[in-house]
C-alpha positions in Angstrom: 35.5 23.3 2.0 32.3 21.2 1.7 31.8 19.1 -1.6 28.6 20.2 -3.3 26.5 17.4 -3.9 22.4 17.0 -4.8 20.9 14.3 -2.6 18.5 12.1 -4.1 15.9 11.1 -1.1 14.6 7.2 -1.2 10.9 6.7 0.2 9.1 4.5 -1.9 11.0 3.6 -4.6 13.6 1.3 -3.5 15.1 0.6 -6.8 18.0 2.2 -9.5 15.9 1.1 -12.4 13.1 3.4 -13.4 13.1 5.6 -10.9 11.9 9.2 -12.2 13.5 11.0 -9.2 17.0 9.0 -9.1 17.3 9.2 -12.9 16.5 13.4 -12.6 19.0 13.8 -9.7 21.8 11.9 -12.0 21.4 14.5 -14.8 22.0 16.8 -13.0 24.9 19.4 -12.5 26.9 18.0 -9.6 27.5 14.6 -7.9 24.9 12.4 -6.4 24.5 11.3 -2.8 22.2 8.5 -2.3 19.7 8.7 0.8 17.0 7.0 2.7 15.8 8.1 5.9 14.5 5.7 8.9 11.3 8.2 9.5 11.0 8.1 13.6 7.5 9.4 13.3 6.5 6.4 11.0 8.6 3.8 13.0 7.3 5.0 16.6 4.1 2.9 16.2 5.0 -0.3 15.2 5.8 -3.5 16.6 9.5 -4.0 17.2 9.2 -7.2 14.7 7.2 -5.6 12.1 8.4 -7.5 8.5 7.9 -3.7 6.7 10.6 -3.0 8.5 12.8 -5.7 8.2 12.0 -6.1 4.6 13.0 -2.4 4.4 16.3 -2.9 5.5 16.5 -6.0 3.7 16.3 -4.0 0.4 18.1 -0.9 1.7 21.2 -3.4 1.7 20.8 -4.7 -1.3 20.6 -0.9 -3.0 23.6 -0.4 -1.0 25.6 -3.5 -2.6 24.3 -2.3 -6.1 25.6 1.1 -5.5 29.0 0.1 -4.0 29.4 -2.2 -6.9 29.6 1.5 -9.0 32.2 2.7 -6.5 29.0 5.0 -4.6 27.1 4.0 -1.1 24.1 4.7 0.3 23.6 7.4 2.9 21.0 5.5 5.7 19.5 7.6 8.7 17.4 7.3 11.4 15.5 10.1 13.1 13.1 13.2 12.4 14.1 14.3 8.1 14.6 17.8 9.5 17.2 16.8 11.9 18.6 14.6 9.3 19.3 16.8 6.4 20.5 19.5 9.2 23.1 17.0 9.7 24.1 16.7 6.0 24.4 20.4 6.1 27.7 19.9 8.4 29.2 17.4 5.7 28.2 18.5 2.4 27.5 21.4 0.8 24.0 20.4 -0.5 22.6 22.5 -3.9 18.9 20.2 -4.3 17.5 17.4 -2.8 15.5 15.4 -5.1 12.6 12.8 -4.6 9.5 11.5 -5.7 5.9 12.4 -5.1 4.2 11.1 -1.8 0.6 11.9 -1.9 -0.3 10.3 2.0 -1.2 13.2 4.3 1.3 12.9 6.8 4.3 12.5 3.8 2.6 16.0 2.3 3.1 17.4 5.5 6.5 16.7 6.1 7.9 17.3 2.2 6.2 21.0 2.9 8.3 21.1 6.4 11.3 20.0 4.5 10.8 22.2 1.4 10.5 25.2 3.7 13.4 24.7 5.3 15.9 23.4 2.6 14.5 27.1 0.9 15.6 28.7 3.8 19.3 27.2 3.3 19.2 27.9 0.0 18.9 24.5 -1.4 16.3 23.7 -4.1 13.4 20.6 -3.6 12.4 18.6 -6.4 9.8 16.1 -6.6 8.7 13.8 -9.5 5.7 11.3 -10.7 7.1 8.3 -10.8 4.7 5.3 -8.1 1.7 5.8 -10.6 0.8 6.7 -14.3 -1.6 9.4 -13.2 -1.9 11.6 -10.0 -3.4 14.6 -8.5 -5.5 16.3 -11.2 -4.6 14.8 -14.3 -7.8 12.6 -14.5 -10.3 14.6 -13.9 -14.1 15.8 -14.8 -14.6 18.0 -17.8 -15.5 20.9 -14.7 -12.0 19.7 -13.2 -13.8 18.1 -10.4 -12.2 14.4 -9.2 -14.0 11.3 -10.2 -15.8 9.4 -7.2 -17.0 6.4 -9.4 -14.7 4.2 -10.1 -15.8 3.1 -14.2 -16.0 6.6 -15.6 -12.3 7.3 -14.0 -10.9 4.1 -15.0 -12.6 4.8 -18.9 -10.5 8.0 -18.7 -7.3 6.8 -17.8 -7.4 3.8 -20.4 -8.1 6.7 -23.2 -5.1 8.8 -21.5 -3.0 5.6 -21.0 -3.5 4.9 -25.1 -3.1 8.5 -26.1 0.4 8.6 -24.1 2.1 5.2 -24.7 4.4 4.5 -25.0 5.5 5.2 -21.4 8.9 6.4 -20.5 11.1 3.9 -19.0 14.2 5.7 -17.1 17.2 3.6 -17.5 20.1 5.4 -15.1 23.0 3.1 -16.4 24.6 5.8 -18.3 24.6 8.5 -15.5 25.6 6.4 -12.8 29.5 7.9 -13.0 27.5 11.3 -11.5 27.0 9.2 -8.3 29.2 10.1 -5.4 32.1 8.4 -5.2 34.4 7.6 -3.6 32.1 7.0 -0.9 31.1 5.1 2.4 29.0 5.4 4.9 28.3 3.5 8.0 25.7 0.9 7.7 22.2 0.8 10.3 21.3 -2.0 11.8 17.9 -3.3 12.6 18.9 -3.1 16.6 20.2 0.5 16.1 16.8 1.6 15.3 14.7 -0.4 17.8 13.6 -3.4 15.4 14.1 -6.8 15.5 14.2 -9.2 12.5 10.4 -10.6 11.8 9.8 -14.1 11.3 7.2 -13.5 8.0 8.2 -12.4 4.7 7.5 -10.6 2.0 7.0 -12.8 -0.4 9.1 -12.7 -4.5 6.6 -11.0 -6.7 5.4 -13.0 -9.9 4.5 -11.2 -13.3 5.2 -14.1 -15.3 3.0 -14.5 -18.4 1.6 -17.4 -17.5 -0.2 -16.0 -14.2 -1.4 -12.6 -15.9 -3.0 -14.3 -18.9 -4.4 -16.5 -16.1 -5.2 -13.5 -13.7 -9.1 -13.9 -14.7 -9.5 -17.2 -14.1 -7.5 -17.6 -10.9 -8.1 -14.5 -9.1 -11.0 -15.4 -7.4 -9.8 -18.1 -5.4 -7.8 -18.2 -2.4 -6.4 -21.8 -2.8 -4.8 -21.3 -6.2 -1.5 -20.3 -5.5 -0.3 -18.6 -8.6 -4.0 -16.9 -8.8 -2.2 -13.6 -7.6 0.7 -11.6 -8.4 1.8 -10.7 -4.6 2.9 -7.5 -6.0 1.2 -5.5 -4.0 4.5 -5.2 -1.3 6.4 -4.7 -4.3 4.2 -1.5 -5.5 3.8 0.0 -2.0 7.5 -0.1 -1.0 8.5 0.3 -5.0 10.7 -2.7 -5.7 9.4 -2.3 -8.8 8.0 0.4 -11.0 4.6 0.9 -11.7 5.9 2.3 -15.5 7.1 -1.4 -16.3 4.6 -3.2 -14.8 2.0 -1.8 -17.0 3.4 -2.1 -20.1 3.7 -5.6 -19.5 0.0 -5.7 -18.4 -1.1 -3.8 -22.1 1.2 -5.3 -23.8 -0.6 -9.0 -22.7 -3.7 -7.6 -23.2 -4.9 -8.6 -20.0 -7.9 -5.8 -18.8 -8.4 -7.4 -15.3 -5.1 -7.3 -14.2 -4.7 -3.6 -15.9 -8.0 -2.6 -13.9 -6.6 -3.7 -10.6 -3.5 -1.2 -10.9 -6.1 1.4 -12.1 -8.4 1.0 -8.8 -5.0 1.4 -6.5 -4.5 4.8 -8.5 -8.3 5.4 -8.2 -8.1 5.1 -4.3 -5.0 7.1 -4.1 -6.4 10.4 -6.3 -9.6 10.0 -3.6 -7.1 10.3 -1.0 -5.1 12.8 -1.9 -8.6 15.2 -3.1 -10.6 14.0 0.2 -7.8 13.3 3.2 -10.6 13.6 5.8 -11.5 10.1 4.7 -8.6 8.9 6.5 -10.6 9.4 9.4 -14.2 10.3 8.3 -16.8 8.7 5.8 -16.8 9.5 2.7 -20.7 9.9 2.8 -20.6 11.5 5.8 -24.5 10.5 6.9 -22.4 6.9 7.8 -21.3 8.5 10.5 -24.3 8.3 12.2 -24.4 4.7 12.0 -24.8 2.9 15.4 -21.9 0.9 15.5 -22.0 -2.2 18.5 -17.7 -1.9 18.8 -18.4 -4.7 21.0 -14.6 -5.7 21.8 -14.9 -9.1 22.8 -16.5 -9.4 18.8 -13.6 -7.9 17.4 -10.9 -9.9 19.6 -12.9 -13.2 17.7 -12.6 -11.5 14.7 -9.3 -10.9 14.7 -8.0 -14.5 16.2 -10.1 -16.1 13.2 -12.5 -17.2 16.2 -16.0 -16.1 14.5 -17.1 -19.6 13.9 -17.4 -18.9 10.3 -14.6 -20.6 8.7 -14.5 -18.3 5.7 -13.8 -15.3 7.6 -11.5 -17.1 9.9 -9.3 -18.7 7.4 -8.4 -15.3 6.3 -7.8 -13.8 9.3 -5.6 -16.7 10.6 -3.8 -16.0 7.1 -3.2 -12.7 8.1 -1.8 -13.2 11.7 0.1 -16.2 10.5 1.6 -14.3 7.1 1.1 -10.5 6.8 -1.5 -12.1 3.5 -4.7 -11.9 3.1 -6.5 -12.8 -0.5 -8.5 -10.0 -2.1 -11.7 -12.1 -2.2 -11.1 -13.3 1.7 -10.6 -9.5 2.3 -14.0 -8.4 0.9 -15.4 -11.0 3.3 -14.1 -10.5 6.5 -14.5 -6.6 6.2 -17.8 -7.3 5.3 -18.4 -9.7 8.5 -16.8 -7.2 10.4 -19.2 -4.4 9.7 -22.4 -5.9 8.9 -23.0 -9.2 11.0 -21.3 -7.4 14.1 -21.4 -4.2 13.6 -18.3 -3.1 14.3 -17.0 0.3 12.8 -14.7 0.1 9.7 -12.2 2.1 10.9 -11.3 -0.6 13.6 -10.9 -3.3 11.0 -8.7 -0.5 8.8 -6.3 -0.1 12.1 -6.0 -3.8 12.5 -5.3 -4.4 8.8 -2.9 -1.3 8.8 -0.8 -2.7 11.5 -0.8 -6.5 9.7 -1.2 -6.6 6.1 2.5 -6.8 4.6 1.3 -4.6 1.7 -0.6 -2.0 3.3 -1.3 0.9 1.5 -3.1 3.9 3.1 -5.6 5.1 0.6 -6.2 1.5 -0.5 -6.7 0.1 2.5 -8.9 3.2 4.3 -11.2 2.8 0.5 -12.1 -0.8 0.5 -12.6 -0.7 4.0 -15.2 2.4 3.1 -16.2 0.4 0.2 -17.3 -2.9 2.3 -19.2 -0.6 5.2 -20.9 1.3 2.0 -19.5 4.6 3.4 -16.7 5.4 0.9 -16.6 6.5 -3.0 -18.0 3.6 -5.5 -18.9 2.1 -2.6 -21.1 -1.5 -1.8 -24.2 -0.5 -1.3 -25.3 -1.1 2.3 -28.0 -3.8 1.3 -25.4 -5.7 -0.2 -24.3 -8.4 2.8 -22.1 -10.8 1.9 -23.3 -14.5 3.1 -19.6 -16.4 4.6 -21.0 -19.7 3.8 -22.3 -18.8 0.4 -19.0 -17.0 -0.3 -17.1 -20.3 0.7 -19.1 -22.9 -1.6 -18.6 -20.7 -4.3 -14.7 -19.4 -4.1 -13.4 -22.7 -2.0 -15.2 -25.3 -3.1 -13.3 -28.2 -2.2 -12.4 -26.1 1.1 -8.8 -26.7 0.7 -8.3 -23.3 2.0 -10.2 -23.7 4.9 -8.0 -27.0 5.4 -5.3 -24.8 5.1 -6.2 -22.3 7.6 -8.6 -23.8 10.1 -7.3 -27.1 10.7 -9.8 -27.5 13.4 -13.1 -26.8 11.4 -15.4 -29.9 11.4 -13.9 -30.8 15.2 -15.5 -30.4 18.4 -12.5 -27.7 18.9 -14.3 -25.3 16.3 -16.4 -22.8 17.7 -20.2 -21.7 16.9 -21.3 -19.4 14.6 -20.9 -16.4 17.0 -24.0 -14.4 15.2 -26.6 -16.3 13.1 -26.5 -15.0 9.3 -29.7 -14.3 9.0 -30.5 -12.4 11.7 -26.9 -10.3 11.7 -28.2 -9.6 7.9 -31.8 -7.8 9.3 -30.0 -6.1 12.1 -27.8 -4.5 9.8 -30.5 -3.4 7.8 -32.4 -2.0 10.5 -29.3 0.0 12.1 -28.5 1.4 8.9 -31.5 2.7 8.0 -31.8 4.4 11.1 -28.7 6.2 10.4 -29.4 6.7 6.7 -33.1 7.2 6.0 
């Protein structure tokens, strides 16, 4: 007869500690199998070196170490979740699967797929909170309408932050005898699923005190190296927990770096109330805007090649690193869409397919944010000047030296659009659209 187990699921919380789902499932009434499931239909699209990947199953091993160091494994699959947990069906007798909240559009899709049938087999689907402090409708207008400016909703979640803290923090130390075990399972490798280890790295994230009570001062500029966190991997693939990480922000009373982790939860509640702007404009007269798409444009763009060396620095961080700085980011997106006129959701694609921290509903709303189509958005007046931008944020240009080794040569190319006349176009075509 078949061992009755509950499976607790891994997505995006790659971690034992504080993990709202993991520490549920390990209360619970019968042994614990551990799980994580190579999703096909995620995999199919991307490049067979893609550092996600390999950093996935990078950390998949390391869980697997830490659980076999408790006398448990961890259960790794590749292939549609349907097939997957029709599978464990032959090998365990499963009572509940249990997980955490996804809120992208194609992960509520398939938990609803995978709820439906595990119901139909009897076995119970439980999903938890657990990658932000507030989701869905918790934060919302007094008519129980979403916020879609960005101060108000952060003012909100402060006051519901304070009213709540301290948070829970879900240590699973004491439970961890209700893991399976004995167990062991075969290990994936990268070739067995089509992938091939990447060359570029996630890199270690820093939440030292030093660069949070610094975060202000630093954040701005790209050369600074300890002016950012690199969290953002860390969040989206949840090496860490968002529960930890902002107590440690409150408790070093830093509001910048507090108000950054509010915007990411900001963008995701817009998602998950407005999922058409995946695809779509948030102000939907936007999509009447005249876009050039001229290809050749966008192949300069994206090679760093735009004779602005701002804008290519940070691309050539991108290609060379899966980085990009926040401020650089802002100005390339803006470059993109406003000097050549190139629709957003090309650049969203591109940065969706390179930035090692991509996170859907951030990525698709500053994207929206720098055309002026999205929520809270830049208004579409507002052009950022690359040169301007560069005196001000990389003064000394060692991040230009950095990245565009050949600016200042005969190698470097021209300004492929002159500023001030990409700047009136842009003003002209939108008001066409808009007016």
């Amino acid at each position: 007869m078949s061992k009755e187990v509950n499976i607790f699921w891994f997505r995006r919380d790659l971690r034992l500690e504080d993990n709202t789902g993991f520490y549920k499932a390990l209360r619970g009434k019968f042994p614990v199998v551990p799980l994580f499931i190579f999703d096909k239909e995620i995999l199919e699209p991307l490049a067979k070196d893609d550092a996600r990947v390999s950093f996935i199953h990078a950390t998949l091993l390391e869980l697997k170490k830490q659980l076999q160091d408790v006398g448990s494994d961890l259960s790794v699959h590749y292939g549609d979740p349907m097939e997957v947990f029709r599978t464990l069906q032959t090998e365990f007798a499963i009572q509940h699967v249990i997980t955490n909240h996804d809120y992208e559009p194609y992960a509520l899709q398939r938990d609803q797929q995978v709820a439906t049938f595990l119901k139909e087999n009897g076995i119970g689907f439980h999903t938890y909170k657990d990658q932000v402090i507030f989701e869905k409708n918790e934060i919302t207008k007094a008519d129980g309408s979403p916020y879609v400016v960005y101060t108000p909703y952060s003012k909100i979640w402060l006051e519901k932050f304070r009213d709540q803290a301290p948070l829970p923090i879900y240590d699973p130390t004491p439970y961890l005898s209700n893991l399976l075990r004995p167990a062991k399972f075969e290990w994936i490798t990268l070739e067995s699923i089509g992938f091939e280890p990447s060359t570029l790295k996630v890199i270690p994230f820093t939440i030292s005190e030093g660069t949070l009570v610094s975060y202000e001062a630093n954040r701005n500029f790209p050369e600074r190296i300890d002016g950012t966190s690199h969290l953002s991997p860390h969040l989206r693939f949840g090496t860490i927990g968002i529960r930890s990480l902002v107590t440690k922000a409150a408790l070093i009373q830093n509001p910048t770096f507090l108000k950054e982790l509010i915007w990411r939860e900001f963008f995701m509640q817009i998602l998950w109330h407005f999922p058409k702007t995946v695809h779509q404009s948030f102000k939907p007269q936007y999509d009447r805007i005249r876009w050039n798409n001229d290809e050749a444009d966008f192949e300069k763009w994206k090679q760093g090649k735009t004779g602005y060396p701002f804008v290519d620095a940070g691309m050539r961080e991108l290609n060379a690193t899966g980085y990009m700085h926040n401020r650089v980011r802002m100005i390339v997106a803006s470059f993109l869409c406003k000097h050549l006129l190139i629709d957003w959701r090309w650049g969203e694609a591109y940065f969706a397919e390179k930035l090692l921290d991509f996170e859907l509903s951030s990525n698709v709303g500053n994207w929206q944010w720098a055309a002026g189509s999205g929520v809270d958005a830049a208004p579409y007046f507002r052009i950022f000047n690359p040169s301007s931008q560069m005196e001000k944020f990389d003064k000394e240009h060692n991040y230009i030296k950095k990245w565009v080794p050949d600016w200042q040569t005969d190698h470097y190319p021209l300004p492929m659009v002159e500023h001030t006349f990409a700047r009136e176009r842009c003003l002209r075509t939108y008001k066409e659209a808009l007016l």
